[in-house]
C-alpha positions as CSV (number, residue, x, y, z in Angstrom):
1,X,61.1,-2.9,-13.2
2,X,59.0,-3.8,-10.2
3,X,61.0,-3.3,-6.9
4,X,59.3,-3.8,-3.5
5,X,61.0,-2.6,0.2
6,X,64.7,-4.3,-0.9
7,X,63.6,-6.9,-3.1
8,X,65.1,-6.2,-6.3
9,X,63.3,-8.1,-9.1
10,X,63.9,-7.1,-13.2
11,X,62.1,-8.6,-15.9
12,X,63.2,-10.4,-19.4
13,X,60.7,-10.9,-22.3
14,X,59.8,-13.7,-23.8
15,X,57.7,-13.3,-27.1
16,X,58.9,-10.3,-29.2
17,X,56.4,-11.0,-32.3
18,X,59.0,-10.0,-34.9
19,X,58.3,-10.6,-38.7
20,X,61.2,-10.4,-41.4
21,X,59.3,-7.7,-43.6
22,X,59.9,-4.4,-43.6
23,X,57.6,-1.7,-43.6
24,X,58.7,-0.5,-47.1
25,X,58.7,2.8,-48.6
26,X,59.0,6.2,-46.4
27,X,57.4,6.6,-43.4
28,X,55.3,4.0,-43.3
29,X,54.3,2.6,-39.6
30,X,52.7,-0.3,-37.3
31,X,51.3,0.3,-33.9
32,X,50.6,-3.5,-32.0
33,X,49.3,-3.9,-29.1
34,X,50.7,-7.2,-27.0
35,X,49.6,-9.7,-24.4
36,X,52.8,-11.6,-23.7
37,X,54.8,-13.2,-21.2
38,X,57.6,-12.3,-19.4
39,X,60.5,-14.1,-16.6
40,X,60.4,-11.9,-13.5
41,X,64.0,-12.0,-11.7
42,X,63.7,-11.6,-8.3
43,X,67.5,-11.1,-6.6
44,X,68.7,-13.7,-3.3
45,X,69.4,-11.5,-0.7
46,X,69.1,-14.2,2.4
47,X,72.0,-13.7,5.2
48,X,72.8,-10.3,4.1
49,X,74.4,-11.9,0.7
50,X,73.7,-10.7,-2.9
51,X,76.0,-13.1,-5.1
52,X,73.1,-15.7,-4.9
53,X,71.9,-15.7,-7.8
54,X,68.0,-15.1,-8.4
55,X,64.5,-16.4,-8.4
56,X,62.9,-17.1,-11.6
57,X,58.6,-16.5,-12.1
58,X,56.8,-16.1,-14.8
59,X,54.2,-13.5,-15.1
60,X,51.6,-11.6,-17.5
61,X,52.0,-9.0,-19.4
62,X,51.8,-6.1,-22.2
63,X,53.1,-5.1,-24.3
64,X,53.9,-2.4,-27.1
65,X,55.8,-2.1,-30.4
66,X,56.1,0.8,-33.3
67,X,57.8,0.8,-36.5
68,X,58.3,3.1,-38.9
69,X,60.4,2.9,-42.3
70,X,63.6,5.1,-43.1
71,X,64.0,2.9,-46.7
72,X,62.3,0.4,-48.4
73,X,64.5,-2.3,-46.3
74,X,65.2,-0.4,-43.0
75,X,62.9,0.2,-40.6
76,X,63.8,2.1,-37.0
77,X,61.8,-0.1,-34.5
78,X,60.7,1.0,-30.6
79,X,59.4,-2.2,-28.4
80,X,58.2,-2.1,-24.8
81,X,57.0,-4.6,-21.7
82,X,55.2,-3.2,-19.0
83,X,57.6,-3.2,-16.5
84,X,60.1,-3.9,-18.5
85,X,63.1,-1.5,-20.5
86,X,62.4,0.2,-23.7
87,X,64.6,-0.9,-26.6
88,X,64.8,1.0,-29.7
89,X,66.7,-0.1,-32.7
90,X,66.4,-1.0,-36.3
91,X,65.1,-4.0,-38.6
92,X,66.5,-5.0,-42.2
93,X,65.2,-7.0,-44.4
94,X,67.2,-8.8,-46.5
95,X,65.2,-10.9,-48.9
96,X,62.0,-10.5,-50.0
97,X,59.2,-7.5,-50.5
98,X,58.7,-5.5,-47.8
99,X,55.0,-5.1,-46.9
100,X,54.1,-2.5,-48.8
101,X,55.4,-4.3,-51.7
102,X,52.7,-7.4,-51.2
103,X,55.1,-9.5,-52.6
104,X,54.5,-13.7,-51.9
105,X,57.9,-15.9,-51.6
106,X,60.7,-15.8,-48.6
107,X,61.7,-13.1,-46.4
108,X,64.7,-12.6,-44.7
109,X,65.4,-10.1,-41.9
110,X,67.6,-9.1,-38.6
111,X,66.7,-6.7,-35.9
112,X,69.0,-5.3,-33.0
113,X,67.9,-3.4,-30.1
114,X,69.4,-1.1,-27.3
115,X,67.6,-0.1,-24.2
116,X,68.4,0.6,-20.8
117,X,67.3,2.3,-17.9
118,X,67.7,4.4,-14.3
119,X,65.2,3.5,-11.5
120,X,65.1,4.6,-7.9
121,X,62.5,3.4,-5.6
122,X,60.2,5.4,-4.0
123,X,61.1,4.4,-0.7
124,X,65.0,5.1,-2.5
125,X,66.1,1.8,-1.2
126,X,67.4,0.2,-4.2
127,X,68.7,2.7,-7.3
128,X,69.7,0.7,-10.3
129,X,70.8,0.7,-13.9
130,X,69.7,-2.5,-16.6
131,X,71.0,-2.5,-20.1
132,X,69.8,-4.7,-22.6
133,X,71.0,-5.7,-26.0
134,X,68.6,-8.1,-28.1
135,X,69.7,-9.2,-31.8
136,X,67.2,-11.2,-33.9
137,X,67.4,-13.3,-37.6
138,X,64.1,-13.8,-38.8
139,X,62.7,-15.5,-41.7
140,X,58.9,-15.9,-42.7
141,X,57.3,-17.5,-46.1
142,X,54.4,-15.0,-47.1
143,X,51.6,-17.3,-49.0
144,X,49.1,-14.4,-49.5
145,X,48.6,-11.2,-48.7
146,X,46.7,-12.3,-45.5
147,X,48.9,-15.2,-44.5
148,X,52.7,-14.8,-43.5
149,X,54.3,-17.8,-41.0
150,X,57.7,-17.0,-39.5
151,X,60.3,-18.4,-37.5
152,X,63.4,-16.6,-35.6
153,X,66.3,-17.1,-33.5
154,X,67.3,-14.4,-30.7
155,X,70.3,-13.8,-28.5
156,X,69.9,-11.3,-25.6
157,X,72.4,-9.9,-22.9
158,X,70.7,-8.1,-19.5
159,X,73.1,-6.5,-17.3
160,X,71.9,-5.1,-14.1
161,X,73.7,-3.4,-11.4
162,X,72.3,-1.6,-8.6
163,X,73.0,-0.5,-4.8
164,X,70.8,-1.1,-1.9
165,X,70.3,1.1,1.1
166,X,69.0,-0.4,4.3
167,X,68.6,-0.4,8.0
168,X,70.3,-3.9,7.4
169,X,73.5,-3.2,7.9
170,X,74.1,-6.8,6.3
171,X,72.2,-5.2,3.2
172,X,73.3,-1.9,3.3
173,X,75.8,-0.7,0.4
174,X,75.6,-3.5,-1.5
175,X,75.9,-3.9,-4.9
176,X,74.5,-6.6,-6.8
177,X,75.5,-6.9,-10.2
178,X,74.0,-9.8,-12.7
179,X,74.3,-10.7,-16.2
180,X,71.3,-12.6,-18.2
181,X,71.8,-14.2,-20.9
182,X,68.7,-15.6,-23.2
183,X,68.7,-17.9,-26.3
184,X,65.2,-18.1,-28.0
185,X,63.2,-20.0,-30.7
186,X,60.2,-18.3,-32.2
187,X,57.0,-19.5,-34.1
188,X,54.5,-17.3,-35.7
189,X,51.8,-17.0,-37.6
190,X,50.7,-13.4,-39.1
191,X,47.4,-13.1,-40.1
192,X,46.5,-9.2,-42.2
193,X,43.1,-7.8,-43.3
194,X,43.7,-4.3,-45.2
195,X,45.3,-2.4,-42.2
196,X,44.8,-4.5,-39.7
197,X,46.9,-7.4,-38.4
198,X,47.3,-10.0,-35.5
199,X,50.0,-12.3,-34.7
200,X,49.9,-15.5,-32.7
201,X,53.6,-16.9,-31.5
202,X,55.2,-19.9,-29.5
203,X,58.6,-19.3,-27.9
204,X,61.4,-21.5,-26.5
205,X,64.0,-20.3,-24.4
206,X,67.4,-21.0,-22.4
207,X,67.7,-18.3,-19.6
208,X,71.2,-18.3,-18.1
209,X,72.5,-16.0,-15.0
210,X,74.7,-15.3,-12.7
211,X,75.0,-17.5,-10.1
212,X,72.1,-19.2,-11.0
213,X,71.1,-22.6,-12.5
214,X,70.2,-22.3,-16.1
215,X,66.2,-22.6,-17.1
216,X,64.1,-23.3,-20.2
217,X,60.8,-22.2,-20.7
218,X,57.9,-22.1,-23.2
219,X,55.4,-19.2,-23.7
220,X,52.9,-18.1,-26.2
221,X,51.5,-14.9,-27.1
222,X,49.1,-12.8,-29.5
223,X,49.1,-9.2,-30.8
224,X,46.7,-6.8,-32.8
225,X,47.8,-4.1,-35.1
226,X,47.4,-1.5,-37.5
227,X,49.6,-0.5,-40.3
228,X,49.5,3.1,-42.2
Protein backbone atom coordinates (compact mmCIF):
# COMPACT_ATOMS: atom_id res chain seq x y z
CA UNK A 1 0.00 0.00 0.00
CA UNK A 2 1.18 3.50 -0.66
CA UNK A 3 0.13 5.98 2.20
CA UNK A 4 1.30 9.61 2.16
CA UNK A 5 0.90 12.24 5.45
CA UNK A 6 -3.09 11.11 5.88
CA UNK A 7 -3.94 10.11 2.57
CA UNK A 8 -4.81 6.69 2.71
CA UNK A 9 -4.76 5.07 -0.83
CA UNK A 10 -4.83 0.86 -1.37
CA UNK A 11 -4.44 -0.77 -4.56
CA UNK A 12 -6.53 -3.57 -6.51
CA UNK A 13 -5.08 -5.60 -9.42
CA UNK A 14 -6.17 -5.78 -12.59
CA UNK A 15 -4.43 -8.61 -14.79
CA UNK A 16 -3.58 -11.78 -12.75
CA UNK A 17 -2.19 -13.82 -15.92
CA UNK A 18 -3.75 -17.15 -14.76
CA UNK A 19 -3.81 -20.21 -17.05
CA UNK A 20 -6.07 -23.42 -16.23
CA UNK A 21 -3.03 -25.97 -16.29
CA UNK A 22 -1.45 -27.18 -13.53
CA UNK A 23 2.02 -27.61 -12.99
CA UNK A 24 1.72 -31.48 -12.89
CA UNK A 25 3.69 -33.90 -11.09
CA UNK A 26 5.65 -33.09 -7.60
CA UNK A 27 7.25 -30.15 -7.13
CA UNK A 28 7.37 -28.79 -10.18
CA UNK A 29 7.38 -24.73 -10.31
CA UNK A 30 7.02 -21.27 -12.41
CA UNK A 31 8.67 -18.07 -11.50
CA UNK A 32 6.95 -14.89 -13.80
CA UNK A 33 7.90 -11.85 -13.73
CA UNK A 34 4.89 -9.07 -14.42
CA UNK A 35 4.27 -5.67 -15.91
CA UNK A 36 0.69 -4.96 -15.08
CA UNK A 37 -1.79 -2.60 -14.12
CA UNK A 38 -3.30 -1.74 -11.14
CA UNK A 39 -6.55 0.81 -9.65
CA UNK A 40 -5.00 2.97 -6.96
CA UNK A 41 -7.85 3.90 -4.18
CA UNK A 42 -7.16 6.97 -2.76
CA UNK A 43 -9.73 7.50 0.49
CA UNK A 44 -12.16 11.17 0.59
CA UNK A 45 -11.23 12.69 3.63
CA UNK A 46 -12.51 16.51 2.69
CA UNK A 47 -14.29 18.35 5.85
CA UNK A 48 -12.92 16.04 8.29
CA UNK A 49 -15.32 13.08 6.78
CA UNK A 50 -14.25 9.56 5.84
CA UNK A 51 -17.64 7.89 4.59
CA UNK A 52 -16.96 9.47 1.10
CA UNK A 53 -16.07 7.11 -0.69
CA UNK A 54 -12.74 7.08 -2.79
CA UNK A 55 -10.75 8.25 -5.73
CA UNK A 56 -10.11 5.85 -8.44
CA UNK A 57 -6.33 6.10 -10.68
CA UNK A 58 -4.83 3.90 -12.50
CA UNK A 59 -1.18 3.27 -12.26
CA UNK A 60 1.92 0.98 -13.36
CA UNK A 61 3.10 -1.74 -12.07
CA UNK A 62 4.97 -5.25 -11.15
CA UNK A 63 4.36 -7.82 -10.54
CA UNK A 64 5.31 -11.42 -9.19
CA UNK A 65 3.81 -14.94 -9.17
CA UNK A 66 5.23 -18.71 -8.04
CA UNK A 67 3.74 -21.94 -8.35
CA UNK A 68 4.63 -25.04 -7.36
CA UNK A 69 2.68 -28.56 -7.61
CA UNK A 70 1.45 -30.63 -4.48
CA UNK A 71 -0.31 -33.31 -7.22
CA UNK A 72 -0.63 -33.66 -10.61
CA UNK A 73 -3.98 -31.30 -10.47
CA UNK A 74 -3.12 -29.05 -7.42
CA UNK A 75 -0.84 -26.56 -7.41
CA UNK A 76 -0.19 -24.05 -4.09
CA UNK A 77 0.13 -20.61 -5.85
CA UNK A 78 1.87 -17.14 -4.21
CA UNK A 79 1.01 -13.80 -6.36
CA UNK A 80 2.20 -10.27 -5.59
CA UNK A 81 1.74 -6.40 -6.86
CA UNK A 82 4.16 -3.97 -5.88
CA UNK A 83 2.42 -2.17 -3.51
CA UNK A 84 -0.14 -4.27 -3.30
CA UNK A 85 -1.11 -7.57 -0.69
CA UNK A 86 0.38 -10.94 -1.05
CA UNK A 87 -2.15 -13.67 -1.73
CA UNK A 88 -1.30 -17.22 -1.47
CA UNK A 89 -3.64 -20.00 -2.37
CA UNK A 90 -4.15 -22.97 -4.52
CA UNK A 91 -5.10 -23.71 -8.34
CA UNK A 92 -7.00 -27.04 -9.60
CA UNK A 93 -7.29 -28.09 -12.66
CA UNK A 94 -10.09 -29.88 -13.65
CA UNK A 95 -9.88 -31.00 -17.22
CA UNK A 96 -7.16 -31.49 -19.20
CA UNK A 97 -3.10 -32.37 -18.90
CA UNK A 98 -1.37 -30.44 -16.71
CA UNK A 99 1.81 -29.01 -18.20
CA UNK A 100 4.02 -31.43 -17.68
CA UNK A 101 1.71 -33.76 -19.28
CA UNK A 102 1.98 -31.71 -22.88
CA UNK A 103 -1.20 -32.76 -23.52
CA UNK A 104 -3.36 -30.59 -26.58
CA UNK A 105 -7.31 -30.25 -26.04
CA UNK A 106 -9.35 -28.10 -23.25
CA UNK A 107 -8.39 -27.17 -19.79
CA UNK A 108 -10.36 -26.38 -17.07
CA UNK A 109 -9.21 -24.86 -13.82
CA UNK A 110 -10.18 -22.54 -10.49
CA UNK A 111 -7.87 -20.69 -8.29
CA UNK A 112 -8.67 -19.05 -4.77
CA UNK A 113 -6.47 -16.76 -2.93
CA UNK A 114 -6.15 -15.23 0.64
CA UNK A 115 -3.96 -12.32 1.49
CA UNK A 116 -4.03 -9.65 3.80
CA UNK A 117 -1.93 -7.31 5.57
CA UNK A 118 -0.81 -4.81 8.63
CA UNK A 119 0.83 -1.36 7.66
CA UNK A 120 1.69 1.60 9.79
CA UNK A 121 3.17 4.63 8.29
CA UNK A 122 6.21 5.94 9.04
CA UNK A 123 5.07 9.12 10.14
CA UNK A 124 2.36 6.41 12.21
CA UNK A 125 -0.48 8.49 11.03
CA UNK A 126 -2.67 5.98 9.41
CA UNK A 127 -2.30 2.00 10.71
CA UNK A 128 -4.48 -0.25 8.73
CA UNK A 129 -5.46 -3.80 7.91
CA UNK A 130 -6.70 -5.03 3.98
CA UNK A 131 -7.95 -8.44 3.40
CA UNK A 132 -8.42 -9.80 0.20
CA UNK A 133 -10.12 -12.86 -1.24
CA UNK A 134 -9.84 -13.49 -5.07
CA UNK A 135 -11.54 -16.71 -6.67
CA UNK A 136 -10.94 -17.50 -10.47
CA UNK A 137 -12.60 -20.18 -13.25
CA UNK A 138 -10.31 -20.42 -15.97
CA UNK A 139 -10.46 -22.24 -19.14
CA UNK A 140 -7.70 -22.30 -22.04
CA UNK A 141 -7.60 -24.55 -25.43
CA UNK A 142 -3.86 -25.68 -25.74
CA UNK A 143 -3.13 -26.13 -29.73
CA UNK A 144 0.54 -27.05 -29.31
CA UNK A 145 3.03 -27.22 -27.00
CA UNK A 146 3.97 -23.59 -27.60
CA UNK A 147 0.46 -22.08 -28.02
CA UNK A 148 -2.18 -22.13 -25.16
CA UNK A 149 -5.17 -19.08 -25.42
CA UNK A 150 -7.24 -18.74 -22.29
CA UNK A 151 -10.12 -16.92 -20.96
CA UNK A 152 -11.29 -16.42 -17.11
CA UNK A 153 -13.78 -14.92 -14.96
CA UNK A 154 -12.79 -13.43 -11.37
CA UNK A 155 -14.73 -12.29 -8.33
CA UNK A 156 -12.75 -10.38 -5.70
CA UNK A 157 -13.64 -8.82 -2.16
CA UNK A 158 -11.07 -6.00 -0.61
CA UNK A 159 -11.88 -4.94 2.81
CA UNK A 160 -9.92 -2.29 4.37
CA UNK A 161 -10.15 -0.73 7.77
CA UNK A 162 -7.74 1.57 9.29
CA UNK A 163 -7.55 4.54 11.95
CA UNK A 164 -6.02 7.83 11.37
CA UNK A 165 -4.12 9.92 13.77
CA UNK A 166 -3.90 13.66 13.22
CA UNK A 167 -3.33 17.17 14.43
CA UNK A 168 -6.90 17.42 12.66
CA UNK A 169 -8.94 16.99 15.21
CA UNK A 170 -11.67 16.65 12.41
CA UNK A 171 -9.40 13.60 11.27
CA UNK A 172 -8.18 12.41 14.31
CA UNK A 173 -9.55 8.79 15.48
CA UNK A 174 -11.22 8.04 12.54
CA UNK A 175 -11.87 4.97 11.16
CA UNK A 176 -12.53 4.42 7.76
CA UNK A 177 -13.61 1.17 6.72
CA UNK A 178 -14.39 0.16 2.85
CA UNK A 179 -15.30 -2.78 0.97
CA UNK A 180 -14.24 -3.40 -2.96
CA UNK A 181 -15.74 -5.46 -4.85
CA UNK A 182 -14.34 -6.48 -8.52
CA UNK A 183 -15.90 -8.54 -11.37
CA UNK A 184 -13.31 -9.34 -14.24
CA UNK A 185 -13.03 -10.78 -17.73
CA UNK A 186 -9.67 -12.06 -18.85
CA UNK A 187 -8.02 -12.84 -22.32
CA UNK A 188 -4.72 -14.45 -22.85
CA UNK A 189 -2.53 -15.75 -24.94
CA UNK A 190 0.48 -18.14 -23.57
CA UNK A 191 3.26 -18.45 -25.69
CA UNK A 192 6.16 -21.52 -24.23
CA UNK A 193 9.64 -22.33 -25.68
CA UNK A 194 11.30 -25.40 -23.56
CA UNK A 195 11.37 -23.60 -20.12
CA UNK A 196 10.55 -20.48 -20.94
CA UNK A 197 7.17 -18.72 -21.23
CA UNK A 198 5.36 -15.26 -21.74
CA UNK A 199 1.88 -14.30 -21.47
CA UNK A 200 0.09 -11.40 -23.11
CA UNK A 201 -3.57 -10.59 -21.46
CA UNK A 202 -6.59 -8.07 -21.89
CA UNK A 203 -8.85 -7.50 -18.90
CA UNK A 204 -12.33 -5.98 -18.24
CA UNK A 205 -13.52 -4.98 -15.10
CA UNK A 206 -16.54 -3.68 -12.80
CA UNK A 207 -14.98 -2.06 -9.60
CA UNK A 208 -17.69 -1.34 -6.99
CA UNK A 209 -17.10 0.47 -3.40
CA UNK A 210 -18.34 1.88 -0.73
CA UNK A 211 -19.79 4.94 -1.05
CA UNK A 212 -18.61 5.23 -4.32
CA UNK A 213 -19.96 5.26 -7.90
CA UNK A 214 -19.24 2.05 -9.70
CA UNK A 215 -16.35 2.04 -12.58
CA UNK A 216 -15.21 -0.17 -15.49
CA UNK A 217 -12.05 -0.36 -16.85
CA UNK A 218 -9.84 -2.11 -19.45
CA UNK A 219 -6.07 -2.96 -19.03
CA UNK A 220 -3.58 -5.10 -20.65
CA UNK A 221 -0.54 -6.75 -19.52
CA UNK A 222 2.61 -9.19 -20.37
CA UNK A 223 4.73 -11.62 -18.28
CA UNK A 224 8.02 -13.77 -18.78
CA UNK A 225 8.67 -16.95 -17.06
CA UNK A 226 10.47 -19.97 -16.37
CA UNK A 227 9.20 -23.37 -15.53
CA UNK A 228 11.38 -26.33 -13.70
Amino acid sequence: MILGGCATKYLVPTNRFMTPESQGGLFNGQVELQNTQAHQLTIITDNGDVDQGVIYSSISRSGYMLSTSFTDAVDFVWSHVGGGNSLGGVKIQFLGTSRTGKGVGHKLGAVILFGGNEYETDDKSVVFQLDAQELMLIYGYRVSDNFLPYVSLGRSTYKFSGVISSTDSSLNGKEPNLQTYVNSLNSGLELDWDSLLGKAEFSYQQIDTSQTDKKTSMSFGFSIGFNW
